[in-house]
N, C-alpha and C positions, 0 to 999 in steps of 0.2 A: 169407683174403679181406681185402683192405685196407677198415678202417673209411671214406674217404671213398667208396667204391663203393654200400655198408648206406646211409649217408645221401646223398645228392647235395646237392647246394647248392639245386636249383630247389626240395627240402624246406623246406631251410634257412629259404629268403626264402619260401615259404607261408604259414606259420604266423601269423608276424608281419604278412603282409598280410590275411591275413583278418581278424587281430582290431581291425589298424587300420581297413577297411571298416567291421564292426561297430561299431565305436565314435563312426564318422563317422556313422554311421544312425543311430545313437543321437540323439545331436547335433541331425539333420535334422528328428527328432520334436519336434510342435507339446502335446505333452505329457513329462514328466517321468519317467525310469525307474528303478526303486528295487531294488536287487539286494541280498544278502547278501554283508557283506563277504569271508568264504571264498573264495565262490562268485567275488569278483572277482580274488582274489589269485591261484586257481586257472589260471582263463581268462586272466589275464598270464602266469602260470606257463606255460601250454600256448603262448600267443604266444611265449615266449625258449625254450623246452625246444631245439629243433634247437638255433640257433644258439649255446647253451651247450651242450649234447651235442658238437656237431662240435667247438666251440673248448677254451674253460678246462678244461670236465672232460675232455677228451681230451687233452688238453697232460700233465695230471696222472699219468697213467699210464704205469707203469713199461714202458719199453722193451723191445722181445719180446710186449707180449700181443698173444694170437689171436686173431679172431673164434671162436665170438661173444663173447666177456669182452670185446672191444673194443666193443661196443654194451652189450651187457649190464651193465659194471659202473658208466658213466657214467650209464645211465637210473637204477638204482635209487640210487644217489646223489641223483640230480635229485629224483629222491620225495622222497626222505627230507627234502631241504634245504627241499621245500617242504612238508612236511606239519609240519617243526618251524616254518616263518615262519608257517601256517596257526594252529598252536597256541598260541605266543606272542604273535602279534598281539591285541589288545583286542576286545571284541564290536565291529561296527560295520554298519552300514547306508550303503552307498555309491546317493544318487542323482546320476543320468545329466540334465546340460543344466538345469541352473536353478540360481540364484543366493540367495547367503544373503540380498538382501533378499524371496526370494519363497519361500523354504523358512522362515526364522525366524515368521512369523505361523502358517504351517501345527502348525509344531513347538509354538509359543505354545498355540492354542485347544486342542490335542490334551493338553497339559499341566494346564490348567485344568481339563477334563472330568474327568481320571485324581484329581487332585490338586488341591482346591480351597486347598491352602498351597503350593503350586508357587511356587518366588522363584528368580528370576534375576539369576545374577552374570557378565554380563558378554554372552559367548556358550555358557554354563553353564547349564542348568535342572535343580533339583535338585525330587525328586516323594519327603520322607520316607515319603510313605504306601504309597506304593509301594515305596520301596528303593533308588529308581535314580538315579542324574546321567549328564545326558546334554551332552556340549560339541558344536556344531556345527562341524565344523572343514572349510574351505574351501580348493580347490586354486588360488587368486591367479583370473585370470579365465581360467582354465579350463572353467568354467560346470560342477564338481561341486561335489558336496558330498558330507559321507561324518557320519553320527552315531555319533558313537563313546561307550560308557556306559566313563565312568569312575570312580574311588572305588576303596577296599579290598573294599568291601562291595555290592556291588550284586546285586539279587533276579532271578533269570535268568525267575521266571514275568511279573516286571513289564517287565524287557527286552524278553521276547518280544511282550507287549501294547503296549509303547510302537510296536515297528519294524512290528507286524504295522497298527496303524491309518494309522502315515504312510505303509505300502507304498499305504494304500486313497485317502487322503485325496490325495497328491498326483497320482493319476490325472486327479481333478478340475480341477490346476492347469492353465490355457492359459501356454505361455510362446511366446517366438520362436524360430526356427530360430537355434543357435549360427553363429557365424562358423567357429568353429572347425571344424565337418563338412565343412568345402572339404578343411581342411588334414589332417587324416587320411585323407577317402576319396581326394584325391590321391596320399600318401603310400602308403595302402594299395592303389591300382590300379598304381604304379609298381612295388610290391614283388611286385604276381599278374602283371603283365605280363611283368618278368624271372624268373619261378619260369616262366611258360608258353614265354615264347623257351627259356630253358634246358633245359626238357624236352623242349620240341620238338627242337631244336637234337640232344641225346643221344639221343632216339627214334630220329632216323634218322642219325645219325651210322655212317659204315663201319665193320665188325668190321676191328681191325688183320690186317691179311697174319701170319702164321704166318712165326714168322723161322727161316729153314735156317742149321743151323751148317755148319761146312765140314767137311770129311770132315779125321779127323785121320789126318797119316801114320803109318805104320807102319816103324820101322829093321827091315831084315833081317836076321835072325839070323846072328852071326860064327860 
């Protein structure tokens, strides 16, 4: 069975529309959303999976393979590639629609509580009592933000108290609806639109006519 049959394209452009809808709803929210960065690296991961399945890691494969090793050997690659970016990436805390002037005070007071020698260099806060440094690091005006603990040395029971209070504390925050939620949920209605024509379209598409070879002759025996 030929691998683009196992995946279709209207898969393909799914995945990626979904996550762009989700993310534009994100966006939409007149509050703030605080995920585990894993858990976000993942959820991109599952947005590009088809469209890197069908393409690069299919490309990659040595000519001749069969189904299913033609679906099968490029998923478990896609694991792997993402569960090494999962492991090497830094701890971090990605929130969803707010800005580092309205994330920084949050990050600030939550600081002070943990750490009354808490001192900040720059967009830095370092908590020695706890063990941890934590840099704010911002996606330009994308309206995230992601806290990422850095240092050689950081205490994973204090990490975990730092992300699990700002997960609490910016539920509180009121911000505005991003600009940016137009431009993904449009991006991602466009991407479900043509995954739904496309399936449709192949749903009832006709079964090819069954091709008749010609009779071949036969010479008479001299």
């Amino acid at each position: 069975m030929p691998f683009e049959s196992s995946i279709p394209l209207w898969v393909v452009l799914l995945t990626p529309g979904l996550y762009l809808l989700a993310v534009g709803l994100l966006h939409l929210r007149r509050r703030p959303v605080a995920i585990a960065g894993g858990l976000d690296v993942m959820l991109l991961a599952a947005a590009v999976a088809g469209p890197m399945i069908a393409g690069p890691l299919d490309l990659l494969q040595p000519a001749g393979t069969t189904w299913p090793w033609r679906l099968v050997v490029p998923l478990v690659c896609f694991a792997f590639l993402t569960a090494v970016v999962v492991l090497a990436t830094r701890p971090r805390l990605v929130v969803y629609n707010v800005s580092l002037d309205q994330l920084r005070p949050v990050v600030a007071e939550i600081a002070s509580r943990l750490d009354p020698e808490a001192r900040w260099a720059g967009e830095t806060v370092a908590l020695p009592g706890r063990g941890v440094q934590v840099h704010l690091d911002g996606r330009g005006g994308m309206r995230s933000m992601s806290l990422v603990a850095i240092g050689a040395r950081n205490s994973p029971e204090g990490w975990a108290d730092v992300t699990r209070r700002v997960r609490h504390a910016v539920r509180r925050v009121r911000v505005r609806r991003s600009p940016w939620a137009a431009v993904f949920i449009g991006c991602g209605c466009l991407l479900l639109a043509a995954s739904a024509w496309l399936a449709f379209a192949g749903f009832f598409r006709p079964a090819p006519a069954p091709s008749i070879e010609p009779p071949v002759a036969t010479q008479p025996a001299a």
